[in-house]
Backbone and ligand atoms as CSV (ligand in chain L), in Angstrom:
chain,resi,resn,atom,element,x,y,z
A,1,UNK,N,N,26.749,28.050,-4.706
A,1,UNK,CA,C,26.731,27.007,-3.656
A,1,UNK,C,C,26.271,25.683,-4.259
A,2,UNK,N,N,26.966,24.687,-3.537
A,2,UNK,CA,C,26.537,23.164,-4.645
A,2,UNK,C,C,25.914,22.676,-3.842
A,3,UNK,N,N,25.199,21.713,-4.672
A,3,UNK,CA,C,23.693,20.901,-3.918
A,3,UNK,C,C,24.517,19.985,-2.742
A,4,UNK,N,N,23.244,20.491,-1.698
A,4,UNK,CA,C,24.246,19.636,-0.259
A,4,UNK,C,C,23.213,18.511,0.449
A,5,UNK,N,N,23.395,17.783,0.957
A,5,UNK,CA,C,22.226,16.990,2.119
A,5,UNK,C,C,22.423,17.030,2.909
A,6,UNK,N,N,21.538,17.414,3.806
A,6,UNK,CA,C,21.311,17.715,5.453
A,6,UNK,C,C,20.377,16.183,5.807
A,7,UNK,N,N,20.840,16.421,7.184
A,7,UNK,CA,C,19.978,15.469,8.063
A,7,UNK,C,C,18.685,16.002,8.981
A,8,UNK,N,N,17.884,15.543,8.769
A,8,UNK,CA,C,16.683,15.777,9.483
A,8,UNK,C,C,16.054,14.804,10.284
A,9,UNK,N,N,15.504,15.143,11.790
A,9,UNK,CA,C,14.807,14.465,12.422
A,9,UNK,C,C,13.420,15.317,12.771
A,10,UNK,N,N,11.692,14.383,12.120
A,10,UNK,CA,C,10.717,15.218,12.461
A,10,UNK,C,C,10.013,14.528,13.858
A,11,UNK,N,N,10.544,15.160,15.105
A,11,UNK,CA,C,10.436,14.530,16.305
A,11,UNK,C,C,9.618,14.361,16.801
A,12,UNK,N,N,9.013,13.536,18.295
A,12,UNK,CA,C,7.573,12.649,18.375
A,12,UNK,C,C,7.078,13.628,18.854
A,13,UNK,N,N,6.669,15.049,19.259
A,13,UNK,CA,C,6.007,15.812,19.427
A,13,UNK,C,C,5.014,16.206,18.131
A,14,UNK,N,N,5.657,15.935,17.178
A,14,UNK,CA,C,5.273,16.388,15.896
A,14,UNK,C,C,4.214,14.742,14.892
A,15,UNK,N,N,5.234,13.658,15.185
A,15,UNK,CA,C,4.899,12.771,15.132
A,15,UNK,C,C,3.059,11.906,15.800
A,16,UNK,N,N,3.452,12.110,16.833
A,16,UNK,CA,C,2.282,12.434,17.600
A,16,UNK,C,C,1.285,12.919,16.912
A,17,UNK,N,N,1.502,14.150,16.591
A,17,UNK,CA,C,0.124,15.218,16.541
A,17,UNK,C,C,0.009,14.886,14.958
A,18,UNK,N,N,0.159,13.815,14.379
A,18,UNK,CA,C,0.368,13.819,13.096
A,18,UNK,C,C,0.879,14.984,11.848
A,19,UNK,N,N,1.943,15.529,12.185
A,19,UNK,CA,C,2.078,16.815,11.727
A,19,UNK,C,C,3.555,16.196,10.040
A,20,UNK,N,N,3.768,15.397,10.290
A,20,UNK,CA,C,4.205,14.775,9.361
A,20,UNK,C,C,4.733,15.600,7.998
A,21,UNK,N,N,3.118,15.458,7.347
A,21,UNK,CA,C,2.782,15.461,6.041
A,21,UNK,C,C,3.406,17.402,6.274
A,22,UNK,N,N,2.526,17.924,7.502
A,22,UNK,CA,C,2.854,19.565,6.926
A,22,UNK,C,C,4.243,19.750,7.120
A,23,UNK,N,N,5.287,19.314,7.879
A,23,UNK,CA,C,6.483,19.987,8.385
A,23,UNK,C,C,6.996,19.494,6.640
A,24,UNK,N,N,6.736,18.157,6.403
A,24,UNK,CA,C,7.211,17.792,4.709
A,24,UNK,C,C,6.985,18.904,4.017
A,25,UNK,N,N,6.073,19.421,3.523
A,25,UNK,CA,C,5.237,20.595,3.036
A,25,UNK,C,C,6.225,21.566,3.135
A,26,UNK,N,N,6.814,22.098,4.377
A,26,UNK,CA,C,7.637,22.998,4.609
A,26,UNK,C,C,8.704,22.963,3.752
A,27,UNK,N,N,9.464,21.669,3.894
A,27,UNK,CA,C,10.463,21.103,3.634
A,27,UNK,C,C,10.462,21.550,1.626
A,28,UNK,N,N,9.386,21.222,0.881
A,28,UNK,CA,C,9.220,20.833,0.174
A,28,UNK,C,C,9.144,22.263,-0.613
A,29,UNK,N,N,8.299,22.893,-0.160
A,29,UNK,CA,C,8.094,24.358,-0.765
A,29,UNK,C,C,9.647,25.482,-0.738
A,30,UNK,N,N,10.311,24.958,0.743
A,30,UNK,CA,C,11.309,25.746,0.242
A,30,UNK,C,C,12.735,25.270,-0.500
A,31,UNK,N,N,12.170,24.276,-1.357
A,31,UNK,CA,C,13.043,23.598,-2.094
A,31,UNK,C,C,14.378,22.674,-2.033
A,32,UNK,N,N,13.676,22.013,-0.684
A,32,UNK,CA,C,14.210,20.867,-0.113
A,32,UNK,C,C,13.847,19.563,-0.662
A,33,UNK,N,N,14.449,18.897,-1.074
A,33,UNK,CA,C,13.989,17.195,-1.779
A,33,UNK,C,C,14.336,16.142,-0.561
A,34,UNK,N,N,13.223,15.748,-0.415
A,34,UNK,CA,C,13.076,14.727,0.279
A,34,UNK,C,C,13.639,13.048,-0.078
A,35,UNK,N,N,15.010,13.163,-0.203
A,35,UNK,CA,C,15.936,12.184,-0.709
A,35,UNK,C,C,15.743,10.673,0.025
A,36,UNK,N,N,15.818,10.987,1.193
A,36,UNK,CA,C,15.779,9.264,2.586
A,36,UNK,C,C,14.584,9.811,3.476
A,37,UNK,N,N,14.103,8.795,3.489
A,37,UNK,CA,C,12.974,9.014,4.525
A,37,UNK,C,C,12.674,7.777,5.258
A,38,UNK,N,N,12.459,7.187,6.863
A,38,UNK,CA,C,12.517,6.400,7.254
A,38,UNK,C,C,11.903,6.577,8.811
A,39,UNK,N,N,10.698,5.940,8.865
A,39,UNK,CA,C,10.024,6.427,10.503
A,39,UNK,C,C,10.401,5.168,11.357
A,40,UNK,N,N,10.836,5.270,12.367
A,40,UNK,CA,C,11.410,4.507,13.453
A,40,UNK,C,C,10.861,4.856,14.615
A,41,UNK,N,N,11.468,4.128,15.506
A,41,UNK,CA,C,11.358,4.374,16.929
A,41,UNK,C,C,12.426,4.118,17.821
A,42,UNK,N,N,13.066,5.079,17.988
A,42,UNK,CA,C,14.914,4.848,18.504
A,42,UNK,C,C,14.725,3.952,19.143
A,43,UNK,N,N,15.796,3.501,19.802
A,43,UNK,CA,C,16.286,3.039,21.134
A,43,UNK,C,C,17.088,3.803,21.915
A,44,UNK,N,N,16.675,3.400,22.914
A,44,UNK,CA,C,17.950,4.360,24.290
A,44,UNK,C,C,19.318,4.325,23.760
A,45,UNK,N,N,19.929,3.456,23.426
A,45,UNK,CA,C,20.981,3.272,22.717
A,45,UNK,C,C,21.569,4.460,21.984
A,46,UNK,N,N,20.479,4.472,20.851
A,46,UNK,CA,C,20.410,5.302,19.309
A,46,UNK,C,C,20.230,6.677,20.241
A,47,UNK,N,N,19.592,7.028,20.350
A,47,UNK,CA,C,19.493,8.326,20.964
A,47,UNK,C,C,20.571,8.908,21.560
A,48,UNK,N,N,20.924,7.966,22.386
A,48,UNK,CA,C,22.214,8.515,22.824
A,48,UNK,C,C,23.364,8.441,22.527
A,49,UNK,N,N,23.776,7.853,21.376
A,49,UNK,CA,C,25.147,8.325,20.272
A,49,UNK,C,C,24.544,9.433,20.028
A,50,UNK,N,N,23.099,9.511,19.294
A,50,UNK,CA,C,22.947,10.662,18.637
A,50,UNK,C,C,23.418,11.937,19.170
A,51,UNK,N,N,22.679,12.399,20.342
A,51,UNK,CA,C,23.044,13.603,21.395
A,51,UNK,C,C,24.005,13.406,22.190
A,52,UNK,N,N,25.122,12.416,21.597
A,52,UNK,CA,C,25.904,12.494,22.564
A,52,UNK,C,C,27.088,13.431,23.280
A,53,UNK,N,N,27.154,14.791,22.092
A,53,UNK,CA,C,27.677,15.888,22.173
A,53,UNK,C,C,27.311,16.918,23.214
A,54,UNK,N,N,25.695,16.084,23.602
A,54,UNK,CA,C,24.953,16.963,24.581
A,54,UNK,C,C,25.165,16.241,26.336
A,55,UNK,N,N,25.952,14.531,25.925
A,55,UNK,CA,C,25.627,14.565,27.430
A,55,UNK,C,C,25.962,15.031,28.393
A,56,UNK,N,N,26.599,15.928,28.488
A,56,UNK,CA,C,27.174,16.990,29.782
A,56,UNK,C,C,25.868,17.951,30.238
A,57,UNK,N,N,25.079,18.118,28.961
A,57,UNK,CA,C,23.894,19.021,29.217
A,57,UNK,C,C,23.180,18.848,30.361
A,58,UNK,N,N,22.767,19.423,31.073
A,58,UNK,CA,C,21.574,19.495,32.247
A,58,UNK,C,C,19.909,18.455,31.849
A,59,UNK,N,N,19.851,18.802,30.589
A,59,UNK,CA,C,18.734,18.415,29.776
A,59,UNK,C,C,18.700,17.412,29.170
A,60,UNK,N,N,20.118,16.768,29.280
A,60,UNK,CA,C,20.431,15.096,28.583
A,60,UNK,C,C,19.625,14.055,28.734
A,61,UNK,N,N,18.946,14.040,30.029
A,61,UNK,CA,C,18.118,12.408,30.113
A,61,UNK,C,C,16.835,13.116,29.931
A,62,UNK,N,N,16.053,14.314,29.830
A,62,UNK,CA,C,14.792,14.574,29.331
A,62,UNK,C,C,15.003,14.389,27.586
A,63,UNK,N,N,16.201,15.157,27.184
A,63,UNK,CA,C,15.852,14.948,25.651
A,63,UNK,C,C,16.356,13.823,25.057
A,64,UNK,N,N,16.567,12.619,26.028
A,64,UNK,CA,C,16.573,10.932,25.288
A,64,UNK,C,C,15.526,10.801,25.972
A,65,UNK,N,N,15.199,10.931,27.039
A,65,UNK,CA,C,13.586,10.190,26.944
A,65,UNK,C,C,12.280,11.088,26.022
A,66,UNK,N,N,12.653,12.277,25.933
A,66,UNK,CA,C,11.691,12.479,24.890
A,66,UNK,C,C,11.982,11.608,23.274
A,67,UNK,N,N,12.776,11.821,23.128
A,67,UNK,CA,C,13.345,11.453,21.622
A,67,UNK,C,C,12.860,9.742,21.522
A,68,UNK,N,N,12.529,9.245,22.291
A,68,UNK,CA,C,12.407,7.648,22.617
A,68,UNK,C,C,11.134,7.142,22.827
A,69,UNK,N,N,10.277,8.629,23.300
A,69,UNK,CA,C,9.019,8.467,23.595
A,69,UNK,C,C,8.061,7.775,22.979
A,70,UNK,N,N,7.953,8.121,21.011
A,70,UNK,CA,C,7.176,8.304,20.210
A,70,UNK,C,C,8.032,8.142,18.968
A,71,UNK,N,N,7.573,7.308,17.789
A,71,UNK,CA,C,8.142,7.036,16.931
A,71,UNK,C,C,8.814,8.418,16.259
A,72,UNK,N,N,10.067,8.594,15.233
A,72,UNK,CA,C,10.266,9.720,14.414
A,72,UNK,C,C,10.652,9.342,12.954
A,73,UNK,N,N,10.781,10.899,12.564
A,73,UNK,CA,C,10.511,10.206,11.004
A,73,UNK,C,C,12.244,10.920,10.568
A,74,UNK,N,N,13.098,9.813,10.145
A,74,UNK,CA,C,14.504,9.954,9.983
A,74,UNK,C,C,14.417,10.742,8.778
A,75,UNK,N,N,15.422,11.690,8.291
A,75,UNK,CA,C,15.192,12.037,6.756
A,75,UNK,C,C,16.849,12.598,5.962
A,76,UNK,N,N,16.780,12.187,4.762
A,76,UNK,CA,C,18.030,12.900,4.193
A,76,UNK,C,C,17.570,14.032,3.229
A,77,UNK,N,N,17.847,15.185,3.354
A,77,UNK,CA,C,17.232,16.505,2.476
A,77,UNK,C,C,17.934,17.063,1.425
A,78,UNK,N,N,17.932,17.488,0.211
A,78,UNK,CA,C,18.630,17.412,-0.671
A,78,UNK,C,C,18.561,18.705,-1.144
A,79,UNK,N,N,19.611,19.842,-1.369
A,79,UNK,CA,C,18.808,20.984,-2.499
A,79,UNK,C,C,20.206,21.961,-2.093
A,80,UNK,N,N,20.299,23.108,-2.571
A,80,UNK,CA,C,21.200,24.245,-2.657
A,80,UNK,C,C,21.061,24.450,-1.603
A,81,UNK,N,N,22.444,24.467,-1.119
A,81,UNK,CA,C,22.423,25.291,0.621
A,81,UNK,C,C,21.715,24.503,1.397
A,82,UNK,N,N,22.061,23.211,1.487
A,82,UNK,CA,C,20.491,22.633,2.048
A,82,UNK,C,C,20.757,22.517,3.811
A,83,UNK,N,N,22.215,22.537,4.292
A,83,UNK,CA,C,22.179,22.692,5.289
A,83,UNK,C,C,21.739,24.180,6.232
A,84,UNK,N,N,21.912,25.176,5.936
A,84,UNK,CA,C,21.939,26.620,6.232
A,84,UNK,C,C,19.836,27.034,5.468
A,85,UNK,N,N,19.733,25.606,4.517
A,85,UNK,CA,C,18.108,26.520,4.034
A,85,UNK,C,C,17.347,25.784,5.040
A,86,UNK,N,N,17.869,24.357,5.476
A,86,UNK,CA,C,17.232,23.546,6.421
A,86,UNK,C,C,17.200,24.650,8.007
A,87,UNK,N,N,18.312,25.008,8.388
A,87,UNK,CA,C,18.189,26.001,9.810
A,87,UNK,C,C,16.860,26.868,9.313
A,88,UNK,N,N,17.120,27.696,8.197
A,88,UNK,CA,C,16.430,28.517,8.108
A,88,UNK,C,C,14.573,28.333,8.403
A,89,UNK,N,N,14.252,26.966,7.573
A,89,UNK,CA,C,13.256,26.745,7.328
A,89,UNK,C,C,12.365,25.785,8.572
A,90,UNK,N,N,13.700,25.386,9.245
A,90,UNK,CA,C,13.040,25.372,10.850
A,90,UNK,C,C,13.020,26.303,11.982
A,91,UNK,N,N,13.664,27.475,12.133
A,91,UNK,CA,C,13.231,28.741,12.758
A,91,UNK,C,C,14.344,28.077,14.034
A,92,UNK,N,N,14.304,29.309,14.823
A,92,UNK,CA,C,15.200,29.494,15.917
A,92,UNK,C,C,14.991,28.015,17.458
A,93,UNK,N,N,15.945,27.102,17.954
A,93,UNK,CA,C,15.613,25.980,18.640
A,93,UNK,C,C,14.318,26.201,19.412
A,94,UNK,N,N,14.282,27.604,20.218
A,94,UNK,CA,C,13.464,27.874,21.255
A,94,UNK,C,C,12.129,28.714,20.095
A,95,UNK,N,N,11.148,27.856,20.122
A,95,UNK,CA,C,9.892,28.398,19.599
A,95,UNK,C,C,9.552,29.586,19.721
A,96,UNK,N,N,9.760,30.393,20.935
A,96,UNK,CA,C,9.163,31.734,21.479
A,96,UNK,C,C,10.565,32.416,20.720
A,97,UNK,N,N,11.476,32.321,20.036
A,97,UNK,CA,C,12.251,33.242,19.094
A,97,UNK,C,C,12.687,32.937,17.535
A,98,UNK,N,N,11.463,31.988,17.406
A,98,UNK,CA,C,11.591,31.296,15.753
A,98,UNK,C,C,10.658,32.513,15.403
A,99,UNK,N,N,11.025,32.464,14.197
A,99,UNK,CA,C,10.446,33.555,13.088
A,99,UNK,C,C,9.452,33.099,12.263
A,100,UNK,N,N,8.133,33.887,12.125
A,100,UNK,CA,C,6.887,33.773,11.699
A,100,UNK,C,C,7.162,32.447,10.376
A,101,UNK,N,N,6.681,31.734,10.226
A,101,UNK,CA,C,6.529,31.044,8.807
A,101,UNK,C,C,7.436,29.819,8.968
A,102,UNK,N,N,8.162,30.068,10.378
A,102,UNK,CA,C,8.890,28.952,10.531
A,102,UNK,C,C,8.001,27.301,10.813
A,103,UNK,N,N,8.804,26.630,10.194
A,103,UNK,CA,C,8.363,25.024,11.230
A,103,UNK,C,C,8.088,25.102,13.093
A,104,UNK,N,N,8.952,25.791,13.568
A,104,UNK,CA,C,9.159,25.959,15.145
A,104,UNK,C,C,8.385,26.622,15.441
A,105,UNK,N,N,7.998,28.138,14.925
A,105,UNK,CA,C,7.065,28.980,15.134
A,105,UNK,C,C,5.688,28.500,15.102
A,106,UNK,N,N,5.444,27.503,13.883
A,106,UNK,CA,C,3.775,26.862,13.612
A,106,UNK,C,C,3.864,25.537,14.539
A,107,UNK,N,N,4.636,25.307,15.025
A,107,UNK,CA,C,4.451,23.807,15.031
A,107,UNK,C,C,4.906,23.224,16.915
A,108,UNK,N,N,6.242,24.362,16.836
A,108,UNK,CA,C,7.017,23.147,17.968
A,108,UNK,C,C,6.112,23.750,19.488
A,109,UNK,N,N,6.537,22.681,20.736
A,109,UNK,CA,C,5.588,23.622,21.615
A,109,UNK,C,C,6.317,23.567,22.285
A,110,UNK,N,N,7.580,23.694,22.621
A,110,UNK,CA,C,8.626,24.253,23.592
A,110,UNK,C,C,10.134,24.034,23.186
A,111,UNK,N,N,10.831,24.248,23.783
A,111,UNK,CA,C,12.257,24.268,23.345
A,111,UNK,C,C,12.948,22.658,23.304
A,112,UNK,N,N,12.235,21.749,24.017
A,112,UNK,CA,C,12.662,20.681,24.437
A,112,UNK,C,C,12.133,19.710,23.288
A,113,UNK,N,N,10.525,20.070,23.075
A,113,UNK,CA,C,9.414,19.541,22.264
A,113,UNK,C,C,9.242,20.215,21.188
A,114,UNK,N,N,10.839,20.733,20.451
A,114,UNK,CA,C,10.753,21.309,19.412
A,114,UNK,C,C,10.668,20.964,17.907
A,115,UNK,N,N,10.071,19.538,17.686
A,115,UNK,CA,C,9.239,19.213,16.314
A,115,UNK,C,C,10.292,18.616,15.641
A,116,UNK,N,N,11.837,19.458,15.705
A,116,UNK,CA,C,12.059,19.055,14.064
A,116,UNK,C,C,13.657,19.227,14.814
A,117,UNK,N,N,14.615,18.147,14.377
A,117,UNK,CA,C,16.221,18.540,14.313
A,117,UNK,C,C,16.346,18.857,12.824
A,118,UNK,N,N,17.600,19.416,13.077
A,118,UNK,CA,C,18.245,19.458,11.852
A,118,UNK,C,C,20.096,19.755,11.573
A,119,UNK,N,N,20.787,19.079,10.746
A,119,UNK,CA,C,22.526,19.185,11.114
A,119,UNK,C,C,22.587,20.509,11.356
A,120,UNK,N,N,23.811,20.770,12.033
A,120,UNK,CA,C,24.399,22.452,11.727
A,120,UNK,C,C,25.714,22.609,10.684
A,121,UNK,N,N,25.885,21.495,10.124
A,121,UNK,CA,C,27.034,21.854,9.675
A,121,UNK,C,C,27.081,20.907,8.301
A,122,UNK,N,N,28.040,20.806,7.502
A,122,UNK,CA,C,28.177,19.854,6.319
A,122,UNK,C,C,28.654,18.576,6.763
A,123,UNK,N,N,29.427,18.450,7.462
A,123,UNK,CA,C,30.309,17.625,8.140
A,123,UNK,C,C,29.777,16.936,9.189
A,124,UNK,N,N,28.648,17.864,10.163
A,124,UNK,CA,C,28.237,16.807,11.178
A,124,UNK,C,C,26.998,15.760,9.819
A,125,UNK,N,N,26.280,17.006,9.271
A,125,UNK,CA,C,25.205,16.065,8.239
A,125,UNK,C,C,25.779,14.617,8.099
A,126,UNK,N,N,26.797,14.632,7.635
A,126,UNK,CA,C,27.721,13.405,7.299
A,126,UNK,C,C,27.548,12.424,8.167
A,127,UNK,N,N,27.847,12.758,9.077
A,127,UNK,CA,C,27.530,11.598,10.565
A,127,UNK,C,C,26.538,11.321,10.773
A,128,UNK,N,N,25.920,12.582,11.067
A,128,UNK,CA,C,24.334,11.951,11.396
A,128,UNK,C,C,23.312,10.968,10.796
A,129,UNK,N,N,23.746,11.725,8.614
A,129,UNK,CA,C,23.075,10.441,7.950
A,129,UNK,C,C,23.694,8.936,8.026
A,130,UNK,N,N,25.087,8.987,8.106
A,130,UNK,CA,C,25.313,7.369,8.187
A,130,UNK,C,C,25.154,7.013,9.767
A,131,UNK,N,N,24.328,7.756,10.557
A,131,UNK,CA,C,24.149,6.605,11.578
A,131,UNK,C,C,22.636,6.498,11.825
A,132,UNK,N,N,21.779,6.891,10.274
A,132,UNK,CA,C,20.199,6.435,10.116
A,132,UNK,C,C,20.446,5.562,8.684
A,133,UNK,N,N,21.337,6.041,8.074
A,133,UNK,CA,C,21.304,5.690,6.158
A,133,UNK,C,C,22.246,4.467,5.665
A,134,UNK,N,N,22.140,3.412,4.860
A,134,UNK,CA,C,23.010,3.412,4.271
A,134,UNK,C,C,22.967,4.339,2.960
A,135,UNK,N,N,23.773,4.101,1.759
A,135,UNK,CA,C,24.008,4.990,0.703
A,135,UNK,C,C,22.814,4.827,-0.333
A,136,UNK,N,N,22.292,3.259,-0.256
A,136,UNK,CA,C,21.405,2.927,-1.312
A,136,UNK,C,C,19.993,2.925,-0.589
A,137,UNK,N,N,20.143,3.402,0.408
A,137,UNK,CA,C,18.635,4.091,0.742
A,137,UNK,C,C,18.267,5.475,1.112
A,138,UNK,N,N,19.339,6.011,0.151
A,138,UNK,CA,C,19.120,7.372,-0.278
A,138,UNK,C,C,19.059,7.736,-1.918
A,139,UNK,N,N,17.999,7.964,-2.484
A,139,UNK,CA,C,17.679,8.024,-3.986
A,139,UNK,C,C,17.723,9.741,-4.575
A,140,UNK,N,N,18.593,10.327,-5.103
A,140,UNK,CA,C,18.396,11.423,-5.106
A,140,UNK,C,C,17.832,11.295,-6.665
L,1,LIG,P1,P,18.122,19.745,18.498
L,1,LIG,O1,O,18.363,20.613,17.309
L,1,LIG,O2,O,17.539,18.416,18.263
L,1,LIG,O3,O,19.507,19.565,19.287
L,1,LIG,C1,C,19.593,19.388,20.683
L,1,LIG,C2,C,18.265,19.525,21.335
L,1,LIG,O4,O,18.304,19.736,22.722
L,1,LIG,C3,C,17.555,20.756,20.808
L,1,LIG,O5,O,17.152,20.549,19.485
L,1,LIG,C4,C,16.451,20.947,21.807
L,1,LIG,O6,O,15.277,20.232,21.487
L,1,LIG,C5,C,17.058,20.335,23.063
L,1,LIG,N1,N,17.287,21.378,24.057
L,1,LIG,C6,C,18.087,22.443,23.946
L,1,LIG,N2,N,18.017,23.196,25.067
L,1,LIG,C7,C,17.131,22.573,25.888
L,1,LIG,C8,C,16.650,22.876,27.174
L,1,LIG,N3,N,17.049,23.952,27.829
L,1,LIG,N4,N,15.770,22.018,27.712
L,1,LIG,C9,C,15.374,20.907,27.030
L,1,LIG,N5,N,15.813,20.585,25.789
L,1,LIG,C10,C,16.684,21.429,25.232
């Protein structure tokens, strides 16, 4: 498998509680490189291109006003498998079925206020980083 970059968002639940440095930690130990990194504070706007796959969801205007709440920390992740090691290494969306050692499991405190995004795919990664990144503010 060839070295891939995923997109990561460490969200204001996490932000908040200053949890930062450990979800990095996570990131870091399971041999994720922390390529782009960039803490913001969306706009209503931004948020909602972002999830915009979700706005049909029931849950659409709680998870832009959460996402909007509290600054987040944008990220591009770098390493083997990095999209599929990134799922892994954040545990299942809903906390109460993430797996021990996960980010979600230690960290998130509900399904909504779940700490950490991350792409599902190679292709969405793609999108997601160019609508936080340009190219030269990603240093691998
Ligand atoms: P994320 O990986 O950022 O992608 C979409 C987000 O929607 C997801 O993580 C959850 O935080 C959120 N979400 C999914 N289901 C629900 C739900 N039932 N209620 C509130 N938020 C949800």
């Amino acid at each position: 498998m060839a070295i891939q970059r995923t997109f990561s968002i460490i969200k204001p639940d996490a932000t908040k509680r200053n949890l930062t440095g450990a979800i990095n930690a996570k990131f870091e130990e399971a041999g994720l490189r922390i390529v782009g990194q960039r803490r913001v504070h969306m706009t209503r706007e931004q948020a909602e291109k972002f999830y915009a796959v979700h706005a049909e969801r029931p849950f659409f205007g709680e998870l832009v006003d959460f996402m909007i709440s509290e600054p987040v920390v944008v990220q591009v992740l770098e390493g083997e498998n990095a999209v599929a090691k990134n799922r892994e290494v954040m545990g299942a969306t809903n906390p109460a079925d993430a797996d021990e050692g996960t980010i979600r499991k230690e960290f998130a405190l509900s399904i909504g206020e779940n700490s950490v995004h991350g792409s599902d795919s190679e292709e969405n990664a793609k999108i997601e980083i160019e609508q936080f990144f340009t190219e030269d503010q990603i240093v691998g």
